[in-house]
C-alpha positions in Angstrom: -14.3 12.3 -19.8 -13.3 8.4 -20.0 -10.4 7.4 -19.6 -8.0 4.5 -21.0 -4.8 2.3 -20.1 -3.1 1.0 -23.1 -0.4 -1.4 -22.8 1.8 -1.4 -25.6 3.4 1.2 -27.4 3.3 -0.4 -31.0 1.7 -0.3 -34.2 -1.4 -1.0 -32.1 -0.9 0.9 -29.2 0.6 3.9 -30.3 -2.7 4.3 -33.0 -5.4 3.4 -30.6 -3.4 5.9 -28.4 -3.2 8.8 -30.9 -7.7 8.2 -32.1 -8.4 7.9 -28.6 -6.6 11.0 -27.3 -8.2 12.8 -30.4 -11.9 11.8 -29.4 -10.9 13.2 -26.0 -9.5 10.7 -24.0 -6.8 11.3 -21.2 -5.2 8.4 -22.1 -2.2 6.5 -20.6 0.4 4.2 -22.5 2.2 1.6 -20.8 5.3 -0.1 -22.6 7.3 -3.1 -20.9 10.4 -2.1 -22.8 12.8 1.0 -21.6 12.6 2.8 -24.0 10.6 3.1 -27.7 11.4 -0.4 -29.8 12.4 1.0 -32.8 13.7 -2.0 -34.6 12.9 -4.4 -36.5 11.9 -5.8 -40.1 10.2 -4.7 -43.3 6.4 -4.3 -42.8 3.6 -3.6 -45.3 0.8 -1.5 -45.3 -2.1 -2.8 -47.3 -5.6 -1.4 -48.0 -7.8 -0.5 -44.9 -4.2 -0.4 -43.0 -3.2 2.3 -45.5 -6.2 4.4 -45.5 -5.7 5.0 -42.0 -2.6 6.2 -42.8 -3.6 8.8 -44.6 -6.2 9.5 -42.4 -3.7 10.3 -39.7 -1.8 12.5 -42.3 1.1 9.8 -42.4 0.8 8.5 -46.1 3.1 11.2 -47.7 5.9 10.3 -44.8 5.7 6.4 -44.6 5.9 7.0 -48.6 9.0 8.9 -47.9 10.9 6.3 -45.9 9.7 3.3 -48.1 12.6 0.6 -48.2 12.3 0.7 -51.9 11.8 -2.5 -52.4 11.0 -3.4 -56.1 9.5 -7.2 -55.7 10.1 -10.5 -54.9 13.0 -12.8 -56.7 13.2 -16.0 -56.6 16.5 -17.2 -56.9 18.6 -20.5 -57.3 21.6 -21.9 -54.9 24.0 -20.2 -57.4 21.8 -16.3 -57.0 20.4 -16.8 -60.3 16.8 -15.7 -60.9 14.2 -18.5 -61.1 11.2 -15.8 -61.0 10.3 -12.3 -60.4 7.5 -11.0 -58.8 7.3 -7.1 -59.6 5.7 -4.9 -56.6 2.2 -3.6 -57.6 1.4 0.1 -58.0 -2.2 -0.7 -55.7 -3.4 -0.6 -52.2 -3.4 -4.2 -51.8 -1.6 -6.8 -54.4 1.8 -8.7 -54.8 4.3 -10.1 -52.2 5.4 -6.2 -52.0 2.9 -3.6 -51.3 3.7 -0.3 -52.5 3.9 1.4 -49.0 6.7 -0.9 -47.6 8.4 0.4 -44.6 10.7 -0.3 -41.5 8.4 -1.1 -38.5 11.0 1.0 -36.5 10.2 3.6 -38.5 6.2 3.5 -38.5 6.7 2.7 -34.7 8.2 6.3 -34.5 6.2 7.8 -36.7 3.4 6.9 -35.1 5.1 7.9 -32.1 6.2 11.2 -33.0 2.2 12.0 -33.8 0.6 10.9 -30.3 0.4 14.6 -28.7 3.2 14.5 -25.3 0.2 15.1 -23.3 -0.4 11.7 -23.6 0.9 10.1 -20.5 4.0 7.9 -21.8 5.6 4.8 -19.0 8.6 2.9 -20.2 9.8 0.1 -18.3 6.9 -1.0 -16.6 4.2 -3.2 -17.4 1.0 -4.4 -16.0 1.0 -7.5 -13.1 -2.4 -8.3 -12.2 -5.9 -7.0 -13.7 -8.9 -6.4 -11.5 -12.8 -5.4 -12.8 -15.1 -3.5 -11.3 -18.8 -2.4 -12.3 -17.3 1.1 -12.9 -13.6 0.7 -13.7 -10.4 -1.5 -14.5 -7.9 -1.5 -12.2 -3.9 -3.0 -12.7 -1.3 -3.2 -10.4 2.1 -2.5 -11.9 5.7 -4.2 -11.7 7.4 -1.4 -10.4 4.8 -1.0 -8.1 1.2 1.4 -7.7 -2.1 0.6 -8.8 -3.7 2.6 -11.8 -7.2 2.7 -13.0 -9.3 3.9 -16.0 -12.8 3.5 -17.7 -11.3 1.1 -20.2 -7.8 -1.2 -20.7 -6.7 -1.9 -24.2 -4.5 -4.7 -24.7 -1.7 -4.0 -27.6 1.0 -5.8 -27.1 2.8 -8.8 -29.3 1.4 -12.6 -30.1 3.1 -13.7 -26.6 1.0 -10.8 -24.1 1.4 -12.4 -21.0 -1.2 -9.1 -20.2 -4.2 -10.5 -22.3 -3.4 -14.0 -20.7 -3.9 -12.3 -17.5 -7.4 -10.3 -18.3 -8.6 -13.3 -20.9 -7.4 -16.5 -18.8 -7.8 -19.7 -21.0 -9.3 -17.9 -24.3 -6.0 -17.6 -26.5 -4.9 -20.6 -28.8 -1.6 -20.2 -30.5 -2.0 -21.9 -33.9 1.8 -22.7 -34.9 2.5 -22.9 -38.4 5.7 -25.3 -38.2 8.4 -22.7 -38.9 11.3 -20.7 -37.2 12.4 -17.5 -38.6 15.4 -15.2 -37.6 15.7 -11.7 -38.4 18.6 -9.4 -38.7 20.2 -6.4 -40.2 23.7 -6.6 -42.0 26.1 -4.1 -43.4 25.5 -3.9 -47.2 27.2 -4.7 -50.4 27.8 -3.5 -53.7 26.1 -6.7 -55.2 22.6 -6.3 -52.8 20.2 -5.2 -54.8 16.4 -3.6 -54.4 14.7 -7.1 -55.0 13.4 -9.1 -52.1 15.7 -12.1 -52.9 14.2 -15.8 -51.6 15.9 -18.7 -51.5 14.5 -21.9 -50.9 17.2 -24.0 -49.8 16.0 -27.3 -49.3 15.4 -29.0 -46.0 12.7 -27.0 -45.4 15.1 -23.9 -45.0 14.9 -20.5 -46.8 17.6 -17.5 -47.0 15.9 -14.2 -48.1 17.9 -10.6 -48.0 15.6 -7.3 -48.4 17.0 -4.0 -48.5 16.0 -1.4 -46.6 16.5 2.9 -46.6 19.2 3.0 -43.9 22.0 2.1 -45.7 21.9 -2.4 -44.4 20.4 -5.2 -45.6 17.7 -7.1 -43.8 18.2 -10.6 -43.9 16.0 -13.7 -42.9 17.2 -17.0 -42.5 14.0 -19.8 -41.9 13.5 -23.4 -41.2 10.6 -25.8 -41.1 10.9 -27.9 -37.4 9.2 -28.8 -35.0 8.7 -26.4 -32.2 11.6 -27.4 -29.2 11.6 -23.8 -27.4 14.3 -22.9 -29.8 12.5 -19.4 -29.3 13.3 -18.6 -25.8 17.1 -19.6 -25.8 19.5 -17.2 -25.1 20.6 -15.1 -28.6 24.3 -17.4 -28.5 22.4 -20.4 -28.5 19.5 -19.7 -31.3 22.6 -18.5 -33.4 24.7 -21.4 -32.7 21.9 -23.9 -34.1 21.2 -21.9 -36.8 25.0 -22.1 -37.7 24.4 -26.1 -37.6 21.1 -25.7 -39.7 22.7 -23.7 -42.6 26.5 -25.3 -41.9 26.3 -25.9 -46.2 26.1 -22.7 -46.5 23.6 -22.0 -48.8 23.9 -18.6 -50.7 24.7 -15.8 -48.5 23.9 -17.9 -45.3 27.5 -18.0 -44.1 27.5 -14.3 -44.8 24.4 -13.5 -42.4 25.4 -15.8 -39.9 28.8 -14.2 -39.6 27.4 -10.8 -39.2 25.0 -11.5 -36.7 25.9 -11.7 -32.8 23.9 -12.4 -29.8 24.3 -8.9 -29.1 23.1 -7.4 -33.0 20.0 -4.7 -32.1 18.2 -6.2 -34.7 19.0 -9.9 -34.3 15.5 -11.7 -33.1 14.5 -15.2 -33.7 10.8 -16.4 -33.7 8.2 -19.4 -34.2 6.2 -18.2 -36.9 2.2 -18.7 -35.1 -1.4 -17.1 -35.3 -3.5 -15.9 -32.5 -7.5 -17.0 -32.5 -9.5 -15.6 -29.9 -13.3 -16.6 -29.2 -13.9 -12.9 -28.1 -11.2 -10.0 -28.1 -13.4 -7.7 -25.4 -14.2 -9.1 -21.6 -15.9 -6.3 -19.6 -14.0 -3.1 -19.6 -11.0 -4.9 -21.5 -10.2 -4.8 -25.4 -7.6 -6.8 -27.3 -6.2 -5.3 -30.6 -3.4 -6.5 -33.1 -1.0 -9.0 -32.7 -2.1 -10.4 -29.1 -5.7 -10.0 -30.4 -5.4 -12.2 -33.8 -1.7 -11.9 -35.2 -1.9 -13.4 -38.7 1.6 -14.9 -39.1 4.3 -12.9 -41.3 3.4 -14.9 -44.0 0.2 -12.9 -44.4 1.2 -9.6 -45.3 -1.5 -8.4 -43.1 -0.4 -8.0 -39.6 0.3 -4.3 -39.6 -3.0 -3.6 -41.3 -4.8 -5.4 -39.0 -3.3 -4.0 -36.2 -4.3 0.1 -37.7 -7.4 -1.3 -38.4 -8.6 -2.3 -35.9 -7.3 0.5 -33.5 -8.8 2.8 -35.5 -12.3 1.0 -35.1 -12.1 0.0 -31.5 -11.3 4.0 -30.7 -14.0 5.3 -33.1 -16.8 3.0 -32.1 -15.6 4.0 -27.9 -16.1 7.3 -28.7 -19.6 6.9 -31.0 -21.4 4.8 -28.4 -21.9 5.8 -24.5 -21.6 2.4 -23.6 -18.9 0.7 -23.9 -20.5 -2.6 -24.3 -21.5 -1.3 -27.2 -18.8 -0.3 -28.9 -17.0 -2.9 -28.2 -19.5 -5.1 -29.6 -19.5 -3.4 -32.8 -15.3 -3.2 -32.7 -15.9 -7.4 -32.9 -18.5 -7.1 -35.0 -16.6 -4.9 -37.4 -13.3 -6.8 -37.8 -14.0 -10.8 -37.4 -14.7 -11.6 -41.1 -11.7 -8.7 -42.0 -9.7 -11.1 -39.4 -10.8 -14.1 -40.9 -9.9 -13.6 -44.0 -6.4 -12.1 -43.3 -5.6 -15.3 -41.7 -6.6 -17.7 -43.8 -3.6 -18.7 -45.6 -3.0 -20.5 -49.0 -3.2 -23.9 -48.8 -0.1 -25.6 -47.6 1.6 -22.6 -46.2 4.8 -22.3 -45.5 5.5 -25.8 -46.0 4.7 -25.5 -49.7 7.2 -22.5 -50.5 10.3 -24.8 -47.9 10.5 -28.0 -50.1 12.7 -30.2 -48.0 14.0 -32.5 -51.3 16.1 -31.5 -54.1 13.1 -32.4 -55.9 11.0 -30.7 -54.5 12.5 -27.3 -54.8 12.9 -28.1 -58.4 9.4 -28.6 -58.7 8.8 -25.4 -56.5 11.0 -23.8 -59.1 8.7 -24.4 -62.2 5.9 -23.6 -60.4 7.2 -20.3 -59.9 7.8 -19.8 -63.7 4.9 -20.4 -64.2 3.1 -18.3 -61.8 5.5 -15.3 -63.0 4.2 -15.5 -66.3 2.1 -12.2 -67.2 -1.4 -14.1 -67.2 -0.4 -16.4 -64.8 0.6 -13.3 -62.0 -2.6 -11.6 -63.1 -4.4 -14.9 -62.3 -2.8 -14.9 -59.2 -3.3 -11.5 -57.9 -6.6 -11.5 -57.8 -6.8 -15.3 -56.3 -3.7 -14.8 -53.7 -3.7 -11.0 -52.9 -4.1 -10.3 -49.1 -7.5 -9.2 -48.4 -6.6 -5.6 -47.3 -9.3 -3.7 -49.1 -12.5 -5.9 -48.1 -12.9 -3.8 -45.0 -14.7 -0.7 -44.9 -13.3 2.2 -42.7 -16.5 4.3 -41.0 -15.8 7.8 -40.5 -15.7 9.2 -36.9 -16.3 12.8 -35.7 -13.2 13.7 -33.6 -13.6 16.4 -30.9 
């Protein structure tokens, strides 16, 4: 039997953990956090991302705990509706795919479906990566050195892991933007629409609902990156607090709800990851570390079942593992490249940073919302999700 070391226990890692065990893998799942990260925002699941889903029996459960998100609203500074963007009833189209969920709650589904003989590490996370003509071995933080046929890399867009096994190969492609995320209580007037509103200054304020009784709110800014991202929770809240000090729309309202203690709170630089190669020897790459598309894609979860579903079906079709993972890159680059290749002029485009501008923004949006216009533009601007096809694999 072969074995494998995944580090990561999300999207990524939990799936490639759940295919690989089912092909008959002993299998071993490392996770730098304590315990399982269940947080976290609204996520769709598009196309090829969905039909694994239901291969894994999930579909009828993430459909279940959808947020019930209805479509995107645009909205002016005073909340009224500039243009609607209804969710689609398909696989792949709209701003809201039909199978929208919590990623805290896929993480746990997931989860919940890797069998418990699946060896499971919290708390730990790999420190150094060493190759040899038969095996990879790591060396872990806490200590002890572990070693399988094969080390999958599943972790987020910053994996200090794959820049350990894959030294010099990643390039970060920033897209100009800073978005924080957080959960806050509810209202009577929060409705089932994604509401966005571009504020001006390059700055949006968007609230989503969600199936747990909160709202999930998003407050963004186009800047310049200044390492805003890896200051202390107080301090990214107090500059957001001098970025939205007018108050724009329910701004104030976030703001106040959110402390640098909130669960949910978490501030980002909205990037890609591009990789030359996402396989070195014994070593794979897979979903965000491998080639995170941005949130503004849509396509980040999908890619990330995606392509754990290949990368453990193709292990367990060809003896050699330079073969499969040769046909795992073969497989998803042009699925990849595609899901990252954004409209033109995104984000900056949808974050005027003039009065003018968001005016103009505005009719443009009218006018995309029109019925031939939004049938114009969902087949021009849908996300990809369904050029992919998904092979079948014989489990064990």
């Amino acid at each position: 039997m072969r074995t494998a070391i995944v580090s990561g226990a999300g999207v990524a890692g939990a799936t490639v953990a759940y295919w690989l065990d089912r092909y008959g893998w002993p299998v071993t799942l490392l996770e730098r956090a304590e315990t399982l990260r269940s947080s976290g925002q609204n996520v769709d699941i598009r196309g090829a991302g969905r039909e694994v889903i239901r291969r894994m029996g999930l579909d009828e459960r993430v459909a279940a705990s959808s947020t019930g998100e209805v479509g995107t609203r645009f909205i002016d500074a005073r909340g009224r509706t500039v243009a609607e963007f209804p969710a689609e009833t398909g696989d792949t189209d709209g701003p809201t795919a039909e199978r929208e969920i919590l990623r805290g709650q896929l993480v746990t589904a997931l989860d919940e479906l890797v069998p418990a003989r699946v060896e499971r590490h919290y708390g730990d996370h790999i420190t150094a990566v060493t190759q040899h003509p038969d095996r990879v071995e790591v060396v872990l933080q806490h200590g002890g050195r572990r070693h399988a046929d094969l080390l999958v890399i599943a972790e987020g867009i910053r994996s200090d892991t794959r820049d350990l096994a894959l030294p010099g190969q990643t390039r970060i492609r920033d897209l100009g933007q800073y978005i924080a995320y957080g959960a806050i209580p509810r209202t009577d007037h929060d409705d089932k629409w994604w509401n966005w509103l571009p504020a001006g200054r390059g700055r949006a304020v968007m609230l989503r609902p969600d199936n747990v009784g909160t709202t999930r709110a998003s407050l963004a800014c186009m800047a310049s990156p200044d390492g805003l991202e890896r200051l202390p929770a107080g301090r990214q809240l107090a500059r957001l607090r001098d970025l939205f000090a007018d108050d724009p729309w329910q701004a104030r309202r976030i703001l106040d709800a959110l402390t640098a203690d909130h669960s949910d709170f978490y501030l980002d630089r909205v990037a890609q990851v591009h990789l030359a190669t996402w396989t070195s020897g014994r070593i794979a790459v897979v979903g965000d570390a491998a080639y995170c598309p941005s949130p503004i894609s849509g396509m980040g979860t999908t890619l990330a079942l995606a392509g754990a579903y290949i990368l453990a079906g193709e292990l367990t079709t060809w003896p050699d593992h330079r073969d499969a993972l040769r046909r795992y890159e073969q497989r998803m680059r042009q699925y990849v490249t595609r899901a990252q290749k954004l409209p033109p002029g995104t984000p900056r485009i949808a974050n005027p940073t003039t009065r003018a501008g968001v005016a103009l923004l505005n009719t443009g949006l009218r006018l995309a919302a029109s019925r031939p216009a939004r049938a114009l533009g969902a087949r021009l601007f849908a996300p990809p999700a369904d050029t992919l096809h998904l092979p079948e694999y014989a489990a064990v």
